[in-house]
C-alpha positions in Angstrom: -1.1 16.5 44.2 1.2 16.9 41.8 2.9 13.4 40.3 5.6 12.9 38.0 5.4 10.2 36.1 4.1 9.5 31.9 0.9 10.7 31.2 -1.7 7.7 30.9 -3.3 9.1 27.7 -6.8 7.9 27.0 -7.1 4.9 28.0 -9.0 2.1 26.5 -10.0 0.0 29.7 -10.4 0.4 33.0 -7.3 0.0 35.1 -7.7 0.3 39.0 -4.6 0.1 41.1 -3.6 -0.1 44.8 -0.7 0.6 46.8 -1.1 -1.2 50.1 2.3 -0.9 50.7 2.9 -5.1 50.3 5.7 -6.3 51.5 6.7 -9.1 48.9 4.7 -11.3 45.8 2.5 -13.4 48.5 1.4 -10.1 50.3 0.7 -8.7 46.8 -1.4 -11.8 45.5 -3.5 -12.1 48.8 -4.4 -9.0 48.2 -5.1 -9.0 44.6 -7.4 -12.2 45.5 -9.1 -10.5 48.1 -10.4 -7.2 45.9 -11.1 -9.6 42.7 -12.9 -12.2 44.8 -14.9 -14.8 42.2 -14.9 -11.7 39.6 -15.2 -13.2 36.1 -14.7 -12.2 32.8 -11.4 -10.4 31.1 -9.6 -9.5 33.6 -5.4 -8.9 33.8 -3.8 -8.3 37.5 -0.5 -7.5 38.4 2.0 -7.3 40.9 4.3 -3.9 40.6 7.5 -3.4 42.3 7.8 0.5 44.0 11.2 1.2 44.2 10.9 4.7 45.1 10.2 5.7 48.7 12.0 4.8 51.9 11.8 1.1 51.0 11.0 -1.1 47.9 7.7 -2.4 47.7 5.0 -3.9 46.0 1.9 -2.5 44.3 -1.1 -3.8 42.8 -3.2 -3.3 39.3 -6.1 -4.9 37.7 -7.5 -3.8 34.0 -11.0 -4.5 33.1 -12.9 -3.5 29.9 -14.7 -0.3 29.7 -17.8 -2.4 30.6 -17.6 -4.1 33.1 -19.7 -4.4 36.2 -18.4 -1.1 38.4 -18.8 -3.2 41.7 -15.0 -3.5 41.4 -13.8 -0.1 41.3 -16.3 0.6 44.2 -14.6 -2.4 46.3 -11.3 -0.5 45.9 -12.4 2.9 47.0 -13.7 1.9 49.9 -11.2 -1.1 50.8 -8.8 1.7 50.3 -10.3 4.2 52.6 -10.1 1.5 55.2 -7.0 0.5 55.0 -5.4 4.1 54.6 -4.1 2.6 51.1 -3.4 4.2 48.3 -5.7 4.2 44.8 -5.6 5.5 41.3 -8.4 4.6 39.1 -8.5 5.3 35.6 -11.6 5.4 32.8 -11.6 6.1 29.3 -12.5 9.5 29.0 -12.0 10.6 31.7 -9.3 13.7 31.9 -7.5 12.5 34.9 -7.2 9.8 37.2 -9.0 9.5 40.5 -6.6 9.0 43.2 -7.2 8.4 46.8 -5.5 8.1 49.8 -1.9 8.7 51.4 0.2 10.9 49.2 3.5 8.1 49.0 0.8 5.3 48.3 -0.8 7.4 45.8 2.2 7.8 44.1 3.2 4.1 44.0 -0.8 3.1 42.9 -0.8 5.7 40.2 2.9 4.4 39.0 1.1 1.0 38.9 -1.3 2.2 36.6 0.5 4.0 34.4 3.0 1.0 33.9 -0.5 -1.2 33.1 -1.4 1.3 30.4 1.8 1.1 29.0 2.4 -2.5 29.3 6.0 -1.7 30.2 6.5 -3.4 33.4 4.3 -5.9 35.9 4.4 -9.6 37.0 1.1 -10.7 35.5 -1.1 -12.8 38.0 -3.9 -13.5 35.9 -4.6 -12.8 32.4 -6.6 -13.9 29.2 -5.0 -17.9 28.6 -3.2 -18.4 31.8 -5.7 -21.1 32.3 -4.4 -23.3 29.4 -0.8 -23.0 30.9 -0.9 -26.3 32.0 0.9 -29.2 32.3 4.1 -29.9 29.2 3.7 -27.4 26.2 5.9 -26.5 23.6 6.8 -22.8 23.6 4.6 -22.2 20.4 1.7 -23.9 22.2 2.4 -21.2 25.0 2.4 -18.4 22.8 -0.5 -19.5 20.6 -2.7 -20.5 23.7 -1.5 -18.9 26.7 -1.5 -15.3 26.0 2.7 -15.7 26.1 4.6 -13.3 23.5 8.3 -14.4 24.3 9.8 -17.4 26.0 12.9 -16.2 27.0 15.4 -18.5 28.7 17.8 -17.5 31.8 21.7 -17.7 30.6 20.7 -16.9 27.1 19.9 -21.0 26.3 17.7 -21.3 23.1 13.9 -21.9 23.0 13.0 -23.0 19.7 9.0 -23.8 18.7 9.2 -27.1 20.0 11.2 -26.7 22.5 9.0 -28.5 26.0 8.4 -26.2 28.9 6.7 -28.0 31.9 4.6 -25.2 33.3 4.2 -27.1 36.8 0.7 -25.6 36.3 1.8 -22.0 37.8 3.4 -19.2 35.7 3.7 -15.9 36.0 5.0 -14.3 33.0 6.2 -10.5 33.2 5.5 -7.4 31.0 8.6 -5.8 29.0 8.4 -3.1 26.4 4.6 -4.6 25.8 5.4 -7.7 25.2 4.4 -10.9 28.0 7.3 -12.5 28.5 7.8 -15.9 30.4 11.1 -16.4 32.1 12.0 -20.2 32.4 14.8 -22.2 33.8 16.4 -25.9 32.7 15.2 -28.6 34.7 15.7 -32.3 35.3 14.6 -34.7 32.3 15.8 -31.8 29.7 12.6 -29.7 29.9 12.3 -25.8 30.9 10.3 -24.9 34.1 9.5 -21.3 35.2 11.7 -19.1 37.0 9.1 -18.1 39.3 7.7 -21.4 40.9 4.8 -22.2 43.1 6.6 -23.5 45.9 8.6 -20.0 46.0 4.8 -18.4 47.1 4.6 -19.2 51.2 0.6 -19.3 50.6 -2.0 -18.6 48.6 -2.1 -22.3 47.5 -6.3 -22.4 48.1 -6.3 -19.3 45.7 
């Protein structure tokens, strides 16, 4: 199979993505959940939107560190294979990726990947500090704890160091040109919120 899209390069951790053809953010996350089970350790999962194909959809990706348990990556193959799904698993070393499944899934799991190695696109679902995203912060306390780079504010309004963002305990912060970026919103009482809010997900709330 032949596939268009920006070399990965060497890559430095393990990234292992699936195309399970989701239909929206909840299908996306269940799924995501499902494959990463009670996995612990560093671990940074995404949702990816495919927009090419006979329909938008999403994708998902998980990166791991070079040495991590492989019980993961073995999950995937063979959740994969099950589900006629398409995979794309990449290593460090290794020359090229191994892919798996229906040629238009491949294409959107491989895509995944290659926008988790280049950290230029994703809605990040778990990652390094988004358990300290709780509760009031300022927007420096989000970038120095949270694993946030930008705060960025819809309508162009200011965020300044102190400026308070209520988290609501539930973010999900996107990737842009490398950087984590955290979308927020104004709200009542003169504090920011996120754009993306929980009640927008139509499950997942025992995840």
């Amino acid at each position: 199979m032949v596939l268009h899209e920006p070399d990965l390069g060497p890559a430095e951790q393990v990234i292992i993505a699936v195309d399970a053809d989701s239909r929206d953010t909840v299908e996306a996350e269940h799924l995501l959940h499902e494959l990463l089970g009670s996995m612990a350790g560093s671990v940074v999962a995404c949702t990816h939107v495919v927009a090419a194909g006979d329909r938008p959809h999403l994708a998902i990706s998980v990166t791991v560190p070079p040495d991590s348990p492989d019980g993961l990556a073995a999950r995937v193959r063979a959740w994969s294979v099950e589900r006629s799904a398409g995979a794309a698993i990449t290593r460090p070393g290794a020359s090229e990726p191994e892919l798996s499944g229906p040629s238009r899934l491949v294409r959107g799991a491989y895509a995944a990947a290659v926008e988790s190695a280049l950290g230029t696109s994703g809605r990040l679902v778990r990652f390094p500090g988004a358990e300290h995203a709780t509760g009031v912060l300022t927007a420096a306390e989000l970038r120095d704890r949270c694993g946030i780079d930008q705060v960025e504010a819809l309508g162009g309004l200011p965020v300044e160091d102190d400026t308070l963002i209520d988290t609501l305990d539930f973010i999900r912060p996107i990737r842009r040109d490398g950087q984590v970026v955290l979308l927020v919103q104004p709200a009542a009482g003169g504090v920011l919120i996120p754009f993306e809010v929980e009640h927008q997900q139509k499950c997942c709330a025992d995840h």
